[in-house]
C-alpha positions as CSV (number, residue, x, y, z in Angstrom):
1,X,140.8,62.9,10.1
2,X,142.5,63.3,13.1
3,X,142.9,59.6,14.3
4,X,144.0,58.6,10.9
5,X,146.8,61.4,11.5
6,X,148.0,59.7,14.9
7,X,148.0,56.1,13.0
8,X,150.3,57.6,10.1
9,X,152.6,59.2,12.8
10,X,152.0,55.6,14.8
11,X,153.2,53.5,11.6
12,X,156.1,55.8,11.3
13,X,157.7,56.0,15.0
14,X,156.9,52.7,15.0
15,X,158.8,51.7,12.0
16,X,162.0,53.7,12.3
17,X,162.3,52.7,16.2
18,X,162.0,49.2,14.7
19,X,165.2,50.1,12.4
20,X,167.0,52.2,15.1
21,X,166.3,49.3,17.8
22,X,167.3,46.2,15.0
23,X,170.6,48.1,14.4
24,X,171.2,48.7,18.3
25,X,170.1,44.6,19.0
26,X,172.4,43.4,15.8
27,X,168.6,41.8,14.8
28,X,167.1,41.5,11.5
29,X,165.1,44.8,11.1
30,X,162.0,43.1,9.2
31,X,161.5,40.6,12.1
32,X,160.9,44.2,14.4
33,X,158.6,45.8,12.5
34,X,156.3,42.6,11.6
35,X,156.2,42.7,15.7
36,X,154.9,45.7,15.8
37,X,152.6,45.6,12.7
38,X,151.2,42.7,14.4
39,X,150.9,44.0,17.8
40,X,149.1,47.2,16.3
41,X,146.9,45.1,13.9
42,X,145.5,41.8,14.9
43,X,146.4,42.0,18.8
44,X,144.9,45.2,19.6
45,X,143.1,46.6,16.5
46,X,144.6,50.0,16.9
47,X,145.2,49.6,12.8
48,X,142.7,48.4,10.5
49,X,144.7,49.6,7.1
50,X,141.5,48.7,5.0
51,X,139.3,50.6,7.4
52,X,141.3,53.4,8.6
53,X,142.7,54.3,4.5
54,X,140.0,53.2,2.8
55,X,140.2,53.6,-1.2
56,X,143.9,54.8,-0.9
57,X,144.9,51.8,0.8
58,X,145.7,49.4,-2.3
59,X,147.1,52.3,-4.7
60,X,149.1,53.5,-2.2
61,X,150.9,49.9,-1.6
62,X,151.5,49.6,-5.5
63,X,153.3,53.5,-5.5
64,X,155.4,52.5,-2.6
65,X,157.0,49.3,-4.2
66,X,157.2,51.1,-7.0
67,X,160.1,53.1,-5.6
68,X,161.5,50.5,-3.6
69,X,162.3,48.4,-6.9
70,X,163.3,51.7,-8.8
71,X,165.7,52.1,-5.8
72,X,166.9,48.8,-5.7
73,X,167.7,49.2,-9.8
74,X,169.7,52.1,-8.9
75,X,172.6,49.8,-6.8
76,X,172.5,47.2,-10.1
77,X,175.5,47.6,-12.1
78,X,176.6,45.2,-14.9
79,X,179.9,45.4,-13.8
80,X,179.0,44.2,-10.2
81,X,177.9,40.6,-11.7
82,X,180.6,40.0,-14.4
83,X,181.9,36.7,-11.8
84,X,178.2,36.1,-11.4
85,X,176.2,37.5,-14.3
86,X,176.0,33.3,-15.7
87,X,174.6,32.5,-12.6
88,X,171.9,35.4,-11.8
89,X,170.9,35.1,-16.1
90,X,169.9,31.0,-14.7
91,X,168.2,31.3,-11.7
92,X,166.1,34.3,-13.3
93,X,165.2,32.6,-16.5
94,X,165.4,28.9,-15.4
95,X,165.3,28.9,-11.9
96,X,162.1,31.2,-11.7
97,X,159.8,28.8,-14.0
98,X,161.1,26.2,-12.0
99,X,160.4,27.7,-8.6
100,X,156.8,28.8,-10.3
101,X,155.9,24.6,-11.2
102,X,157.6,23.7,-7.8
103,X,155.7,25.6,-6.0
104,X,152.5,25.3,-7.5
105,X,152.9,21.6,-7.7
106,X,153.3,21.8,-3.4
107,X,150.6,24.3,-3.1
108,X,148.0,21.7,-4.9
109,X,149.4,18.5,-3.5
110,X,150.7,19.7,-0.1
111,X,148.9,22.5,0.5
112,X,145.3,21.2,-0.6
113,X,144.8,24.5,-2.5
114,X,142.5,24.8,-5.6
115,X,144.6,24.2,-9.1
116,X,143.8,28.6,-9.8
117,X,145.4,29.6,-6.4
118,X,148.0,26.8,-6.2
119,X,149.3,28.7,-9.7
120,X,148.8,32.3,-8.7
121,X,150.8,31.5,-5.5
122,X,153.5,29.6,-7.2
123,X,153.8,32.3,-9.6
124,X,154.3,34.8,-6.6
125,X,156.2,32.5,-4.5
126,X,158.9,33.2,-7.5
127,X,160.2,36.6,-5.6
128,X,162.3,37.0,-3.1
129,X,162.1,40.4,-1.8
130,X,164.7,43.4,-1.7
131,X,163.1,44.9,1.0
132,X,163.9,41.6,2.9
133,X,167.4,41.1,1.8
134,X,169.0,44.3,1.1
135,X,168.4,44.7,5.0
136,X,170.1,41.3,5.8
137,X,173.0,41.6,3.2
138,X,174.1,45.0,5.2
139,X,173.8,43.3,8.2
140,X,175.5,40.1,7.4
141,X,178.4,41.1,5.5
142,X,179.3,38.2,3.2
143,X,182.0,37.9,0.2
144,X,181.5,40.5,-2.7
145,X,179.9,37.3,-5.5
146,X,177.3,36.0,-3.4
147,X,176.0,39.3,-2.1
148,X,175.9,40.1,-5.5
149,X,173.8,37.4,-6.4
150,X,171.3,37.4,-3.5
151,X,171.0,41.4,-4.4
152,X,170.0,41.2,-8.4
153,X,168.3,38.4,-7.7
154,X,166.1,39.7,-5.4
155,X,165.7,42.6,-7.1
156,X,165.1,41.2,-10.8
157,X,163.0,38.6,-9.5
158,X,160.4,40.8,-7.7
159,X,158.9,42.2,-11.2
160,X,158.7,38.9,-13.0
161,X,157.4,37.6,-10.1
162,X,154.1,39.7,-9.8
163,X,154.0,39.9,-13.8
164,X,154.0,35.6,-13.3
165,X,151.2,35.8,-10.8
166,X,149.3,38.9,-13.0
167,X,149.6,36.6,-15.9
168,X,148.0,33.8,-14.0
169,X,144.9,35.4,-12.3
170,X,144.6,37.0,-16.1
171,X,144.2,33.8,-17.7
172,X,142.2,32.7,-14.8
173,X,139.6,35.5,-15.2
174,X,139.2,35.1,-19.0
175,X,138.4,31.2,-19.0
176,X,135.9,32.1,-16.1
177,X,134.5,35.0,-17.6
178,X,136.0,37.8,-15.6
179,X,136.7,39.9,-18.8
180,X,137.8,39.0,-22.3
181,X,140.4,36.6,-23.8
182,X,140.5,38.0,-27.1
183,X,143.2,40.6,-26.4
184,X,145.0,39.1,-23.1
185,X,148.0,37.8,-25.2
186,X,148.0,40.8,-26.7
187,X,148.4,42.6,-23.9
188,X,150.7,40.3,-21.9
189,X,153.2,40.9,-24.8
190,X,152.5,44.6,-25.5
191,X,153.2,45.1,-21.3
192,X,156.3,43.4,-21.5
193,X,157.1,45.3,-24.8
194,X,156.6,48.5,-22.8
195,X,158.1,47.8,-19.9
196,X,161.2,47.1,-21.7
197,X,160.9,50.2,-24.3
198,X,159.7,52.7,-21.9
199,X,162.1,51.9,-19.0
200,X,165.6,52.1,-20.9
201,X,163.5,55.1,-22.8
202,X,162.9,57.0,-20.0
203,X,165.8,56.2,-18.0
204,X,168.2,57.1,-20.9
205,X,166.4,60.8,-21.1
206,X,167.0,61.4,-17.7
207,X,170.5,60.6,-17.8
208,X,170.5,63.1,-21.0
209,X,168.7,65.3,-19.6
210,X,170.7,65.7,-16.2
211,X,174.1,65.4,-18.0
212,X,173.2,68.3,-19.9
213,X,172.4,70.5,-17.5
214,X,168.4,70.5,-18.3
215,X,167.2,69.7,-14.8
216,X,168.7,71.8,-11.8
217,X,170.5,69.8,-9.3
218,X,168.2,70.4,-6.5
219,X,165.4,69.2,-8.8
220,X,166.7,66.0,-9.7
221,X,165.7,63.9,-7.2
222,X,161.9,65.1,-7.4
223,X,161.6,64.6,-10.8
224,X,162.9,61.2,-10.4
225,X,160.2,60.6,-7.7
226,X,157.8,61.7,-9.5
227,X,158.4,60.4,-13.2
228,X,159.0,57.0,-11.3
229,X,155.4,57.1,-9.9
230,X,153.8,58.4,-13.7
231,X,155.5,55.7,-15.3
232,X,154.5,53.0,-12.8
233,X,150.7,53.9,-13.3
234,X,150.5,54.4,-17.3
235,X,152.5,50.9,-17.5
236,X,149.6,49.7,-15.3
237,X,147.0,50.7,-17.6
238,X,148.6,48.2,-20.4
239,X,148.6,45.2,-18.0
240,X,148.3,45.4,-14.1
241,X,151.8,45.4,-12.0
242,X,153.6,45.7,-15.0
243,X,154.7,49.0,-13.6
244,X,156.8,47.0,-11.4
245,X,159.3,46.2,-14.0
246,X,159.3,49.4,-16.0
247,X,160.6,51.4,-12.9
248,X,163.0,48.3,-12.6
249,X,164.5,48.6,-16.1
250,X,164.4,52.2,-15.3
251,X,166.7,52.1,-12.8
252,X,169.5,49.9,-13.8
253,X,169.2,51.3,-17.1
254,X,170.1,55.3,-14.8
255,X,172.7,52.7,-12.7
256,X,174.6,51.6,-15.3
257,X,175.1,55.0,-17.0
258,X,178.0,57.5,-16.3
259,X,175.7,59.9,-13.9
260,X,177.9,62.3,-11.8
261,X,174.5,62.8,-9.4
262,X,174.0,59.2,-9.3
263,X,175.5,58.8,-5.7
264,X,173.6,61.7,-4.6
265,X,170.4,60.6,-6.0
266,X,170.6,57.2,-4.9
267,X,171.2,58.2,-1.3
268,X,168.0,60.2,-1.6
269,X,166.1,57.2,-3.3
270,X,167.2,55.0,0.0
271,X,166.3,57.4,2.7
272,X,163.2,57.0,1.2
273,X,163.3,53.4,0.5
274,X,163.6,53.1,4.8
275,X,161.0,55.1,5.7
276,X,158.8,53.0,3.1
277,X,159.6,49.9,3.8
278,X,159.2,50.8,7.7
279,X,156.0,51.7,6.8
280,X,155.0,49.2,4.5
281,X,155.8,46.3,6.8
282,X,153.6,47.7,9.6
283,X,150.7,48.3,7.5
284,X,150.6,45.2,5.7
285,X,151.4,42.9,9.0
286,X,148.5,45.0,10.9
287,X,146.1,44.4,7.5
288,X,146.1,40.6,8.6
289,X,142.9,38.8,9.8
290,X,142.3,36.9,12.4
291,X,140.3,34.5,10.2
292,X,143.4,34.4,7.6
293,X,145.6,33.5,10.3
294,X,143.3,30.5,11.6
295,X,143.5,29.7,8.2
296,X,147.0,28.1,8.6
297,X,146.6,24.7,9.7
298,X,149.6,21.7,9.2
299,X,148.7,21.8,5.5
300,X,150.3,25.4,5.7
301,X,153.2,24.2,7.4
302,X,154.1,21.3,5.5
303,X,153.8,23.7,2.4
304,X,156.2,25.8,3.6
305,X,158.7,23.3,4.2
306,X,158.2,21.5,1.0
307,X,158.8,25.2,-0.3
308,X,162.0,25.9,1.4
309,X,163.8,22.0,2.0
310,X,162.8,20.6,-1.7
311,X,161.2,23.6,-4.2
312,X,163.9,26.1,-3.6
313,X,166.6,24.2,-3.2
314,X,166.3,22.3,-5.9
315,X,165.2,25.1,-8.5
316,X,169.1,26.4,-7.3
317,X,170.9,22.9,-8.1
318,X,169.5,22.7,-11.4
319,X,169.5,26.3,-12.9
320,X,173.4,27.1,-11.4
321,X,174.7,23.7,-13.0
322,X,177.8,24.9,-14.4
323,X,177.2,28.5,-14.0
324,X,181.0,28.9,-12.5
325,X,179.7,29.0,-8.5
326,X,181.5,26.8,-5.7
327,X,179.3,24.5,-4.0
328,X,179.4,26.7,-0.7
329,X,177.6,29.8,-2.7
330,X,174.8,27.3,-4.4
331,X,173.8,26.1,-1.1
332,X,173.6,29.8,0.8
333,X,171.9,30.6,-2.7
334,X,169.3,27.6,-2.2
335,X,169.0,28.6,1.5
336,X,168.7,32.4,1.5
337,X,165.3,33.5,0.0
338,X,163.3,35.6,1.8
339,X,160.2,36.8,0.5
340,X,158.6,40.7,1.5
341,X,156.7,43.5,0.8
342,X,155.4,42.5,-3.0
343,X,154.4,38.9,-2.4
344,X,152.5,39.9,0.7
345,X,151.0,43.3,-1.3
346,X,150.1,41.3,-4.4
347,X,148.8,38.3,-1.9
348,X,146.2,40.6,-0.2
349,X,145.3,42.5,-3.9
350,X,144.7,39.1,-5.7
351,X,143.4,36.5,-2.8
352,X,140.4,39.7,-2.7
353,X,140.0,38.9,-6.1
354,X,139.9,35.2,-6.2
355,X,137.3,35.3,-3.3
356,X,135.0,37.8,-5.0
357,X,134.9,35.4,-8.2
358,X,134.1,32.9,-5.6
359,X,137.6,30.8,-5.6
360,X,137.0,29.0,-1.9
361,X,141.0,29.0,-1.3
362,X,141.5,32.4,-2.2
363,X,141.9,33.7,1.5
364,X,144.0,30.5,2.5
365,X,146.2,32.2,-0.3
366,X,146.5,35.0,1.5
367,X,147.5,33.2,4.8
368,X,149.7,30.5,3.0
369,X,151.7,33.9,1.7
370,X,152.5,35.4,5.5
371,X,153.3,32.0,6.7
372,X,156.1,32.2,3.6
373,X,156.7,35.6,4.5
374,X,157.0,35.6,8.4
375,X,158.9,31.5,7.8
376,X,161.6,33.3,5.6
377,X,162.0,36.3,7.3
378,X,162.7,34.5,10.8
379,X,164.4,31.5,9.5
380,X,166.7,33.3,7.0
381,X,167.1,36.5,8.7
382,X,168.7,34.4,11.8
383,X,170.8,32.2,10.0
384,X,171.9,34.3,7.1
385,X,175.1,35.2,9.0
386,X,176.1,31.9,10.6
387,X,175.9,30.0,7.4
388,X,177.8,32.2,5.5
389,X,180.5,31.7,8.2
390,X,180.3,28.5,8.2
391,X,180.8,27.7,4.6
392,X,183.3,30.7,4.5
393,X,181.2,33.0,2.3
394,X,181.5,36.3,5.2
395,X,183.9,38.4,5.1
396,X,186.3,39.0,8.2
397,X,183.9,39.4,11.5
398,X,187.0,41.8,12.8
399,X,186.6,45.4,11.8
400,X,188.9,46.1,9.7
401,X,190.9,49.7,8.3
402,X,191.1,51.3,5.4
403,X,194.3,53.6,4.6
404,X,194.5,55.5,1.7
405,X,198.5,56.7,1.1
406,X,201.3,54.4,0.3
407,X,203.7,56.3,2.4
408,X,206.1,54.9,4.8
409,X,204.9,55.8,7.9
410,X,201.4,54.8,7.0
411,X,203.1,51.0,5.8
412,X,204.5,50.6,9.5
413,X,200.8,52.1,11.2
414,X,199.4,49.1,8.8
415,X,202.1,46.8,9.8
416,X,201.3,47.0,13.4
417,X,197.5,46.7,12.8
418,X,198.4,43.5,11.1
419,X,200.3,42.5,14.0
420,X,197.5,43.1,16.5
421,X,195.1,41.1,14.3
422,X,193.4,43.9,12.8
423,X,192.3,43.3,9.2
424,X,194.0,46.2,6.9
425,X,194.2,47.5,3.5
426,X,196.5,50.3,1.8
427,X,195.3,52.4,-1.1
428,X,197.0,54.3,-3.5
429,X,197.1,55.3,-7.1
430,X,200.4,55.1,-7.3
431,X,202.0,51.7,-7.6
432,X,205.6,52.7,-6.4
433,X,203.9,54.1,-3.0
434,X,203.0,50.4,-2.2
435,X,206.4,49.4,-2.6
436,X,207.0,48.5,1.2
437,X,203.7,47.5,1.2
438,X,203.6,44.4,-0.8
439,X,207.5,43.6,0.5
440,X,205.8,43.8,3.8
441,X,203.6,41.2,2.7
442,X,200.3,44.0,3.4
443,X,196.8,43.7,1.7
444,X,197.1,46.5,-0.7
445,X,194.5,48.0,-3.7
446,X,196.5,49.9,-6.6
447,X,194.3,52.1,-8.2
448,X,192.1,55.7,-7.3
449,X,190.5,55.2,-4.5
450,X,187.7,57.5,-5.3
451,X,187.4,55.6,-8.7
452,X,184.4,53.9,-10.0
453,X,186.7,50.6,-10.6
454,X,187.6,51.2,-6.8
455,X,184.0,51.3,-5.7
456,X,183.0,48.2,-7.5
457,X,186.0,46.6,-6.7
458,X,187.7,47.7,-3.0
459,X,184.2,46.5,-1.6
460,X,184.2,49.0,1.4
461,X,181.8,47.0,3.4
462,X,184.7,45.0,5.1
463,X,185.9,47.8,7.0
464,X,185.0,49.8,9.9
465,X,187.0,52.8,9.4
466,X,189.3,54.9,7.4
467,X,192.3,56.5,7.8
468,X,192.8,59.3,4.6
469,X,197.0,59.6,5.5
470,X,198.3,61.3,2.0
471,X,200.2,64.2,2.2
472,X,197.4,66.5,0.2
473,X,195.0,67.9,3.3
474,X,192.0,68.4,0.5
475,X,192.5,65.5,-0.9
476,X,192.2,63.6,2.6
477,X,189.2,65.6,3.0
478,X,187.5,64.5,-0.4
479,X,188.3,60.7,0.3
480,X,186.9,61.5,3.7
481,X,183.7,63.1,2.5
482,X,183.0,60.7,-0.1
483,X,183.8,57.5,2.2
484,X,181.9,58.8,4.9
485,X,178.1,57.6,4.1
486,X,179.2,54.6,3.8
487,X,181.6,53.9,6.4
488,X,179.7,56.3,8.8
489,X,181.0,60.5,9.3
490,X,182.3,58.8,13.1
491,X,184.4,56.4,11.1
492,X,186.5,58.4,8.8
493,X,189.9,60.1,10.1
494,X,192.1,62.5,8.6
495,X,196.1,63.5,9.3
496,X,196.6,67.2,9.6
497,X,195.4,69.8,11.6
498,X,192.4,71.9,9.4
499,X,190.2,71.6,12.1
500,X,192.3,73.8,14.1
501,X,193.2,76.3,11.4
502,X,191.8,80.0,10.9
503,X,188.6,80.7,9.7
504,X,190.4,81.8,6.5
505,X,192.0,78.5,6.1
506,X,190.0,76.1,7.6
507,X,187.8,73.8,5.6
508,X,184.2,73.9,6.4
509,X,182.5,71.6,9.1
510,X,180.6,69.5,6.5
511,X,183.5,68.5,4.5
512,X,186.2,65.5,5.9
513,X,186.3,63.6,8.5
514,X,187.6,63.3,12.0
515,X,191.2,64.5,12.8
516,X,193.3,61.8,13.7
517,X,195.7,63.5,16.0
518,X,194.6,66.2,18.6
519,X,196.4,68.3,18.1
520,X,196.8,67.3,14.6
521,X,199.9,66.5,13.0
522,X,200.5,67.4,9.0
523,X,201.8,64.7,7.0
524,X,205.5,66.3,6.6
525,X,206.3,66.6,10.2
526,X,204.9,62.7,11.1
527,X,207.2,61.7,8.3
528,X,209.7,63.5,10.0
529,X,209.1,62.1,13.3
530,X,209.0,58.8,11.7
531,X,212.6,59.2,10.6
532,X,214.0,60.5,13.7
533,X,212.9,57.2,15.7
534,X,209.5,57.3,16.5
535,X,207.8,53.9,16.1
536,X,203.9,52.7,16.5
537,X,203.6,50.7,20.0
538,X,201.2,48.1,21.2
539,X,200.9,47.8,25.0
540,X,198.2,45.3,26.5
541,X,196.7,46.7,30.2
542,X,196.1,44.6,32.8
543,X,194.5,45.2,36.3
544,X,198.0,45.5,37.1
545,X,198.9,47.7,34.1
546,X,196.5,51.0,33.7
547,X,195.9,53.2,31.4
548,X,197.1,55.4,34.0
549,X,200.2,53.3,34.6
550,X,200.4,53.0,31.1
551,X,200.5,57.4,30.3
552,X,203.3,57.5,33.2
553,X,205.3,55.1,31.6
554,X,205.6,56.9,28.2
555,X,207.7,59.7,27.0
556,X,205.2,63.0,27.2
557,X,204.2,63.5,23.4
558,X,203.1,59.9,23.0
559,X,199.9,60.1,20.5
560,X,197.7,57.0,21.2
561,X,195.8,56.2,18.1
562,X,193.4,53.3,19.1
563,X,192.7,50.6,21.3
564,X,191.1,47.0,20.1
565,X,189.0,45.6,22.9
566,X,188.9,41.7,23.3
567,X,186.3,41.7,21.5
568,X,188.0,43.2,18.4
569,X,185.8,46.5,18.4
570,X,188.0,49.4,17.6
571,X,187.9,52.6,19.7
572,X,189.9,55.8,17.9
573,X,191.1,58.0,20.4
574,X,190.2,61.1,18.7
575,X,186.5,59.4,18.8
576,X,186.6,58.0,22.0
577,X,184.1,61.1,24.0
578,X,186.1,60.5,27.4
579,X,186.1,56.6,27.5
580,X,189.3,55.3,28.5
581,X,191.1,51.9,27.4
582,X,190.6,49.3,30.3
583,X,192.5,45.9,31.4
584,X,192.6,43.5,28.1
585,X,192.7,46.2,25.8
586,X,195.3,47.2,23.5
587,X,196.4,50.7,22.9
588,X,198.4,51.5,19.8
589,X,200.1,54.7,20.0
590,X,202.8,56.7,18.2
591,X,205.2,58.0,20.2
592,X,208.9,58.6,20.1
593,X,212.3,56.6,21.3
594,X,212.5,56.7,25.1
595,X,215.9,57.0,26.8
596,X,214.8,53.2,28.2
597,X,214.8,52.0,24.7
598,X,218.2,52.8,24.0
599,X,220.0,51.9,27.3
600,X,218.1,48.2,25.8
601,X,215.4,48.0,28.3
602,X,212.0,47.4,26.6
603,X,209.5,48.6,29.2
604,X,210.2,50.3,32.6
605,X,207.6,48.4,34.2
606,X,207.7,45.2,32.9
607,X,206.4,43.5,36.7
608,X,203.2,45.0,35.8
609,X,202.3,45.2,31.6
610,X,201.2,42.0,29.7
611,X,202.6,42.9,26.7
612,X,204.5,46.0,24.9
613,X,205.5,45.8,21.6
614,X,207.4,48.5,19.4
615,X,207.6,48.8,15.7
C-alpha cells in the first residue's frame, strides 16, 4: 500500500509542477504533463495505472470526467452565445454526424481499420476536449465569440461524443452476440430521456434548495460533489457513459440560474477540475503500451491528417454556412480542435472491449486515439495563439487596465495610459461620470461593473490589472475583492489609505486589493490635487537618464504610479517588491507643477531624458 501512496503523491507533484512550470514557460499545460505521464509510464515503468490501481482504475477515470464536464457546464451561460448560439446549435447537431462519417470513412479507407472500430473511433473522434481547450483559451486570449464557441463546443460535444461511440460498440455487441438487441433502442432512448429529465431535475432542486436556505453555505459545494458523482453512476446503469451528459445538463442548467453561490461554487468546482485533470493526464499517458505505440505506423499518420486537413475542416465549412460567423472565426473553428481526457478514457475502456470480443484492430484503436490526442494537443496548443493573431481574432497582446470611476482625475490617468500605448477601459454606472471620457475619445463600459451584464459583457480577460478609483473606499474594496480571482489579488489596486488605518477602521486583510498610493491618498484630496495643477507625467530613462536622475529631477511628493517596460509588461509601483524602473522604461507618475514648469521650461535636464511628457 505504500508504493501505491508514493505513485498518487508522484502523479500529483508531477501534475501541478507541470501547471505551475506551463504557466512560468507561457507553454501549453497539457503538452507538460503528457511528458511526464510518458516519462513515468512507458520510459521507465515507474506507473503501470492498470497494475498499480487495479479494479479502481477504470471507475475512477469515469468519476473524474464526470466532474470535469459538470464543471465545464458551470461556465455555460445562454447569454454568452446569443452572437454565436446559430453557430455552436450547427456544428453540434450537423457538424458532429458529419465529423462522425468523416472520420469513420478515414479510419476504414486511410487508416486500414476494421468497419466496427473505424465507427466506434469516428464516433469518438466527434469530441474535442475541455480539459484541452479550456487550458489554451486562458492562455491564448482571443475575442469574446470565438472563445465562446471553442468553449460550448468543447464542452457540449464531449457527452454526445462518448454517447456516439457507446451507441456504436452497443450495436456492435448485439449483432455479435455480446448481449441482447431486443431492448438496446429502448435503452438508447430511455438514457437520453434521463439524461435530459434528471439533469435540468436535479440541477433545478439544487438551485431551489440553495436559494432557500436548505443547504448551509459551507455544505454546498460537497453536496454538489457528491450528487454530481450519484447521478453520474445511476445514469450509467440505464446506458453506459450516459452519465456524462446528465452532469452536463446539470451544470448549465445550475449556470444559467440566478445562484448568488454560483461564483463561489464554481471556483471550488475548478480548483478541483486542475488537480484532476493534472492527474488524469499523467495516468492515462503512463497507461500506454509499448505495443500500442508500435502500433502507429504511416497508416496512423495519414489518418491523422486526413482527420485534421480534410474531416474537420470540412465538417466546419458546411455546418457554419450561414450561421452569421466571418470567414476568419470558421477557419480558427476548423483548425482548433483538440481532443483529451474522454476520447483517450473511452479509447482505453472500449479498444479492451473490442479485443476481448476478438475485434483484431481494437488495440490499433487505442493507439490511432493518442496519436489524435498527442497530434492535437501539440499542433493546436502551439499555434492556437499565432493564428488567432493573425486572422485578428486575439485580443490586444498589451496588458491592458481596468478603471472603475468616471471621475476626472481618473479620465486624465486613462488619457495618459492611452498615450503610452497602454490599452484602457473606464467603468461606471453612471453615464454622466463618462462625460470626459467619451469627449476624450476613451474606451468606456456604462453600466455596474459588478453586474452580471458586466461580467458577460466587459470580458475581463483583456486586462492585466485594475484600478477601483471611486470615491466610496468599500466600494473600491468590493470591486477589488470580486475582480481579484480573476485578474489575480497582485493585480487589483485601490485609492485610499484603509490599509493604514486603525484597527477600528481598517478593513480586514482578506478583503480589497492593493493600495495604489503609499502612503495612500483618499479620493477627495487627489481630486483636490488634481485641481490645483497636478498632472500625470511620462518620462522615458535612458543610460543617460536614471531612475535616480529621474527622483532628483522631480518636485519631492511626486507619486510614481507605474512603469511599462519595452516589452509592454506593466510594473505598479505599490507592487514592484524593490525592483526599480531601468533605461527604456517608462515611468508614469503623479506629481505636482514644478516652479520649471511655469518659468516654461519642460524638463531641467533635458541633455540627458528621452522623453518627458505632462498631462
Amino acid at each position: 500500500m505504500e508504493h501505491i501512496a508514493v505513485k498518487l503523491a508522484f502523479v500529483a507533484a508531477a501534475g501541478i509542477a507541470a501547471q505551475w512550470l506551463a504557466w512560468r514557460l507561457r507553454l501549453p499545460a497539457i503538452v507538460l504533463l503528457l511528458a511526464a505521464g510518458f516519462l513515468a509510464g512507458p520510459v521507465t515503468g515507474f506507473i503501470v495505472p492498470a497494475r498499480d490501481f487495479g479494479d479502481v482504475y477504470q471507475p475512477a477515470i469515469g468519476l473524474a470526467v464526470a466532474i470535469i464536464l459538470f464543471e465545464g457546464g458551470l461556465t455555460l451561460n445562454f447569454r454568452e452565445i446569443r452572437e454565436t448560439s446559430k453557430a455552436v446549435r450547427r456544428i453540434v447537431i450537423l457538424g458532429g454526424p458529419l465529423t462522425w462519417i468523416g472520420a469513420a470513412l478515414a479510419g476504414r479507407y486511410v487508416g486500414g481499420l476494421e468497419w466496427p472500430v473505424a465507427i466506434i473511433l469516428g464516433a469518438l473522434l466527434v469530441v474535442t476536449g475541455p480539459t484541452v481547450i479550456m487550458p489554451l483559451l486562458r492562455s491564448a486570449k482571443l475575442t469574446a465569440r470565438p472563445a465562446s464557441l471553442l468553449r460550448w463546443e468543447a464542452i457540449v460535444n464531449d457527452p454526445i461524443g462518448a454517447l456516439f461511440a457507446v451507441i456504436s460498440l452497443e450495436i456492435f455487441l448485439a449483432l455479435h452476440g455480446g448481449h441482447g438487441a431486443d431492448n438496446l433502442f429502448l435503452e438508447i432512448v430511455a438514457a437520453f430521456a434521463f439524461a435530459v429529465v434528471a439533469g435540468v431535475g436535479v440541477g433545478q432542486f439544487f438551485v431551489w434548495a440553495f436559494v432557500r436556505g436548505h443547504v448551509p453555505e459551507y455544505l454546498k459545494a460537497p453536496v454538489l460533489f457528491a450528487s454530481v458523482l450519484a447521478l453520474f453512476s445511476l445514469s450509467n446503469l440505464i446506458l453506459e457513459e450516459s452519465g456524462l451528459l446528465t452532469v452536463t445538463v446539470m451544470g448549465i442548467r445550475m449556470a444559467n440560474s440566478r445562484l448568488a453561490s454560483l461564483t463561489e461554487l464554481r471556483r471550488f468546482k475548478e480548483t478541483i477540475t486542475v488537480l484532476l485533470v493534472s492527474g488524469l493526464f499523467v495516468i492515462l499517458t503512463a497507461a500506454l503500451e509499448w505495443r500500442v505505440i508500435e502500433a502507429l505506423d504511416w497508416r496512423a499518420v495519414a489518418f491523422v491528417v486526413a482527420l485534421l486537413f480534410v474531416v474537420r475542416p470540412a465538417a466546419i465549412f458546411v455546418s457554419t454556412v450561414g450561421a452569421g460567423l466571418t470567414w476568419q472565426e470558421r477557419l480558427l473553428t476548423a483548425w482548433i480542435a483538440p481532443r483529451g481526457i474522454v476520447a483517450v478514457a473511452v479509447a482505453s475502456l472500449f479498444g479492451a472491449l473490442l479485443t476481448a470480443s476478438q475485434v483484431p484492430d481494437g488495440e490499433r484503436m487505442v493507439a490511432f486515439t493518442f496519436a489524435v490526442v498527442t497530434a492535437t494537443i501539440f499542433l493546436h496548443g502551439f499555434s492556437l495563439a499565432p493564428l488567432a493573431r493573425i486572422l485578428g481574432l486575439r485580443m490586444s497582446g498589451k496588458p491592458g487596465v481596468l478603471i472603475v470611476g468616471g471621475s476626472r482625475w481618473a479620465t486624465a490617468l486613462a488619457e495618459k495610459l492611452k498615450a503610452m500605448e497602454v490599452p484602457v477601459t473606464i467603468a461606471d454606472a453612471n453615464w454622466n461620470h463618462l462625460t470626459d471620457a467619451r469627449q476624450a475619445g476613451l474606451d468606456t463600459h456604462f453600466g455596474e461593473p459588478l453586474s452580471e451584464h458586466a461580467h458577460h459583457n466587459l470580458n475581463v480577460g483583456r486586462f492585466d490589472a485594475l484600478i477601483a478609483a471611486t470615491d466610496n473606499d468599500a466600494y473600491n474594496a468590493l470591486i477589488c475583492t470580486d475582480f481579484g480571482p480573476e485578474l489575480g489579488r497582485n493585480n487589483v489596486y485601490e485609492i485610499g489609505d484603509s490599509r493604514e488605518r486603525s484597527d477600528r477602521r481598517a478593513m480586514h486583510f482578506t478583503i480589497g486589493g492593493r493600495q495604489l498610493f503609499k502612503p495612500g491618498l483618499h479620493f477627495r484630496e487627489l481630486r483636490r490635487r488634481h485641481d490645483m495643477g497636478w498632472s500625470f507625467q511620462s518620462t522615458r530613462l535612458t543610460d543617460e537618464f536614471t531612475f535616480e536622475d529621474y527622483l532628483e529631477s522631480r518636485p519631492e511628493d511626486t507619486r510614481v504610479i507605474l512603469w511599462r517596460k519595452p516589452d509592454g509588461a506593466l510594473i505598479f509601483h505599490c507592487n514592484c517588491n524593490g525592483s526599480k524602473p531601468h533605461p527604456d522604461d517608462e515611468i508614469l507618475s503623479f506629481a505636482p507643477p514644478r516652479p520649471a514648469d511655469k518659468a516654461g521650461d519642460r524638463d531641467p535636464k533635458p541633455a540627458k531624458t528621452a522623453d518627458n511628457k505632462t498631462d
